[in-house]
N, C-alpha and C positions, 0 to 999 in steps of 0.2 A: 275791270268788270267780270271778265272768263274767269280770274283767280277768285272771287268773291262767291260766285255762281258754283264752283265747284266746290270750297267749303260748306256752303248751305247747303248743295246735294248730300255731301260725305256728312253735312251734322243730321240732314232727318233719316239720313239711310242706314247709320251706327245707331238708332232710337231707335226707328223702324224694326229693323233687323232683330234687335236685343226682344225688345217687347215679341217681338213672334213666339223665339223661339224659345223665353221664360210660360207663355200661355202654351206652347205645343206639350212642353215636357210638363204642365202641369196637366191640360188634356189626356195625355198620354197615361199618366198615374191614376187617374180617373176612368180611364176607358171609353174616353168621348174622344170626338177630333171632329174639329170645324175647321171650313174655311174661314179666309176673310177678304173683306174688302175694306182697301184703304180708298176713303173718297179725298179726291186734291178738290177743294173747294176755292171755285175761281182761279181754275187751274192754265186759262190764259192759251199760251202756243203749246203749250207740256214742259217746259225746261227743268219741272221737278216729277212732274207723270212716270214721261217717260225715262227719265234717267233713274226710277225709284224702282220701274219696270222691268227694265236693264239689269238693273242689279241685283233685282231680288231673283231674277229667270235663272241667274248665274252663279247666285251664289248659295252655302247648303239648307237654308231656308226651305230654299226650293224643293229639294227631296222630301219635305216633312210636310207642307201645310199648301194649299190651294189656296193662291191670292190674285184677288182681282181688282185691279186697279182702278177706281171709275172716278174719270176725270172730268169736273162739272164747269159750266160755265155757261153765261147768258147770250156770247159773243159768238154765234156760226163762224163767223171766218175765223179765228181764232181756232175754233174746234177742227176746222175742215184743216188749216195750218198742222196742228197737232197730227192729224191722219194723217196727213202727207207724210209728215216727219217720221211718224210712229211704223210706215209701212218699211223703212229701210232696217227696222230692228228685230232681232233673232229673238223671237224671246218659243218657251214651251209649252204649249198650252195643252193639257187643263192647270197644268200646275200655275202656269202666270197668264193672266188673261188682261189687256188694258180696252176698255171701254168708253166711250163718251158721254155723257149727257147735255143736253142743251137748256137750259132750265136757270131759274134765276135763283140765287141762292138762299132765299127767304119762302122757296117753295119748299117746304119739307119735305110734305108727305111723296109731291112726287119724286125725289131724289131718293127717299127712302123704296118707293116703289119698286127702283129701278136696284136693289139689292139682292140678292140670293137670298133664300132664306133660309134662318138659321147661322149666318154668318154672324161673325164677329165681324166688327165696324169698330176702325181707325180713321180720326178725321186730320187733314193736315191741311196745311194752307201756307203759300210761301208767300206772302206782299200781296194780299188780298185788300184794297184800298181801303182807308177809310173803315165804315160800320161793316164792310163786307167779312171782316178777320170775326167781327162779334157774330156775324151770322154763322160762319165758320164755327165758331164753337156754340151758337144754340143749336146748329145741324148734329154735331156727337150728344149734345141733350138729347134730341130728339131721338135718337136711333140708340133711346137704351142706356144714355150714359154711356156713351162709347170713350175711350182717351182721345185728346185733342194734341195736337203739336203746333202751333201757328206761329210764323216770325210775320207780326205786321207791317203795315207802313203809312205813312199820308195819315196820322191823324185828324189831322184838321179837315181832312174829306168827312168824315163822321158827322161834322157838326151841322151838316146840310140835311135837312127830311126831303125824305123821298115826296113827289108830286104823282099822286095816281089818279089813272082815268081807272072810273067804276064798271065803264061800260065797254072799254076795251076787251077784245078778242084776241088772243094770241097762240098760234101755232108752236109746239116746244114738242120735238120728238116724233110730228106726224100726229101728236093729239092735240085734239082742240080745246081748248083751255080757258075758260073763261075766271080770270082771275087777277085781281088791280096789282099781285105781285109782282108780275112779269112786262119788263119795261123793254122800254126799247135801247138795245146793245151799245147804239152807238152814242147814245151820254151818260156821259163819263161820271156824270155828278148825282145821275140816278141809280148807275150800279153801286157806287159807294155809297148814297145817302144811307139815313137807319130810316128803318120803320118805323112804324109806330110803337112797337110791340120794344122798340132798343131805346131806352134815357140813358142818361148820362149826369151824373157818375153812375156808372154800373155797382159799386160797391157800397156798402153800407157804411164801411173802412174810410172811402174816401169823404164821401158825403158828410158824417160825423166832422169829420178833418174841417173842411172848409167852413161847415157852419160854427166848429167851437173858434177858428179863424176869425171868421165875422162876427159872433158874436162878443169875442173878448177884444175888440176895437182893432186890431191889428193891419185893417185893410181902410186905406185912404177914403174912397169910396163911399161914404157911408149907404147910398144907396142900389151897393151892388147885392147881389145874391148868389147861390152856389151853383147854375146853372151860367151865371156869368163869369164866375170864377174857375170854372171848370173850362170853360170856350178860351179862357184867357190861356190856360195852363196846354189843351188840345193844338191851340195856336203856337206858341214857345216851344213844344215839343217837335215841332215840324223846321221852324223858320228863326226862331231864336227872338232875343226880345232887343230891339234897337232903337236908339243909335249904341252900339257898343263896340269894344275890341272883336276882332274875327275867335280869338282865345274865349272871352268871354261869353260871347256869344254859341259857342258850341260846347262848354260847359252848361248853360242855363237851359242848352236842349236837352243834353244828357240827363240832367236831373230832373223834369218837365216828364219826358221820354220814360223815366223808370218811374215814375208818378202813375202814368198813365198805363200803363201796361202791367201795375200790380193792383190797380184798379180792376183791369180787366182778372185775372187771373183771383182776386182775390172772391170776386162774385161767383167765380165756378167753386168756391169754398162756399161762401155764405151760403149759396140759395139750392145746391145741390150735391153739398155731403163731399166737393173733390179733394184730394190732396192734390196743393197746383206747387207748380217753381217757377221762379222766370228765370232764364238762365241768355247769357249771350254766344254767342256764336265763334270761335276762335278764328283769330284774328281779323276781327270785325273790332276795333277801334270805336268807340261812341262818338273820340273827339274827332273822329276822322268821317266815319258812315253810321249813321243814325237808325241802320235798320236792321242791324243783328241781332234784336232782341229775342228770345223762343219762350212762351208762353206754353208749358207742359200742365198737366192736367189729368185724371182719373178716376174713376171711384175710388172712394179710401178702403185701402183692407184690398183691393184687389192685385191680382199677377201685374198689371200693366201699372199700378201706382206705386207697388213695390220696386219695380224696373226703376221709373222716372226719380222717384226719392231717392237712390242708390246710384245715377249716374255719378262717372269718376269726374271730377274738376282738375282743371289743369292749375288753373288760373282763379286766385280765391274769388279775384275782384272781376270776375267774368262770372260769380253768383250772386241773382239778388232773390234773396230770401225773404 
């Protein structure tokens, strides 16, 4: 798990990294220079916060550009974890600054509140459960088209709708917030459900797919639909489809798995102009760990989509285009 944990750090921190300092030196030729904030969306204890934090304090990034880390999440104790952790690291500030938010991830505007302004905004997300990684990336919609980086996980947590009380009151940050978005931390099935506002299929791409499926007989079913077929495929991509060989079965996620996540990546095309990749993680195994997938994303035409389109491959079959 430590060897796994440390590849994801070193893959969003080689992004990270690059993306900054193609935007500096384009700043730079221009005569502007912003900071930024990278938000870790459902950023948990920090195990990608802080270690993004770390490394940007230290490395030459840091001389060039002002970055502020803010790390969101719906879960205090988890946040309060994070400080604790995050007090034992050296980091420079103004140049790296790491921050909290307490706020649920489907609150926009207040996440966005909590930004500098005028910053450039990077959203990342490392195993953001379930619908949580899709709010993940309508948080960089939200904040300007910002570039997204997310490796999800727990599909099949998605296919749950969030249950909201209208009249709930809730505390996030010392403001008072009256708002059905912000649930309570400790279910697990209410952080990851979607909203309202999140269907499924996200894509136009997929949606086409499974009805020209249905409609040209191909599905036993006759009286299934693509919202069933879609829960069937969210399902397989998690847990596999059985009774079958353990072989076969971790195959049928894999391919479920990359279904579902060019899905996702494919709607920040359709509906907002991005250029997306989904690319996996090195050595991160599909037949082995099911959650290496990286979901990249950007305005088309911009510094940050030009970065993401032009990352190097090791590994042909670690790109799915």
């Amino acid at each position: 798990r430590g060897f796994r944990k440390r590849a994801q750090v070193q893959a969003f921190y080689s992004i990270l990294s690059t993306i900054l300092d193609a935007q500096y030196n384009s700043e730079s030729s221009s005569g502007t220079s912003k900071g930024v904030t990278i938000i870790d969306a459902g950023c948990g204890a920090g195990n990608l916060a802080i270690a993004i934090a770390g490394l940007l304090s230290q490395s030459n990034v840091n001389n060039n550009v002002n970055v502020n880390v803010l790390a969101v999440d719906v879960n205090n104790q988890a946040l309060e974890r994070l400080s604790e952790r995050a007090s034992r690291l050296k980091l420079f500030p103004p140049q790296t600054v790491l921050q909290t938010c307490s706020a649920d991830l489907a609150n926009y505007d207040y996440i966005k509140s909590q930004i500098p302004s005028h910053d450039n905004v990077i959203v990342v997300s490392l195993h953001a459960c379930g619908a949580a990684s899709d709010m993940a990336m309508n948080l960089a919609f939200q904040c300007d088209n910002a570039p997204f980086v997310i490796c999800p996980c727990c599909t099949a947590k998605s296919l749950t709708k969030r249950v909201v009380d209208e009249n709930k009151n809730t505390n996030v940050n010392n403001v008072n917030v009256e708002d059905p978005l912000v649930l309570d931390p400790s279910a697990s099935f209410q952080r990851s459900g979607a909203t309202a506002d999140i269907e499924y299929p996200r894509s136009d791409w997929l949606q086409n797919k499974l009805s020209t499926i249905l409609k040209n007989g191909k599905i036993n079913n006759t009286n299934s639909n693509t919202d069933e077929q879609y829960t069937l495929l969210a399902k397989v991509a998690d847990v596999g489809l059985g009774p079958q060989t353990p072989s076969q079965q971790r195959e049928h996620q894999r391919r479920a798995k990359k279904i579902v996540e060019l899905d996702r990546v494919l709607s920040a095309m359709e509906r907002q102009g991005y250029d997306v990749r989904l690319m996996r993680i090195m050595d991160h195994d599909p037949l082995v760990y099911g959650k290496g997938e990286l979901l990249l994303g950007a305005m088309e035409g911009s510094v940050a989509a030009n970065v993401l389109m032009n990352l190097p491959v090791v590994d042909e079959e670690a790109v799915m285009n």
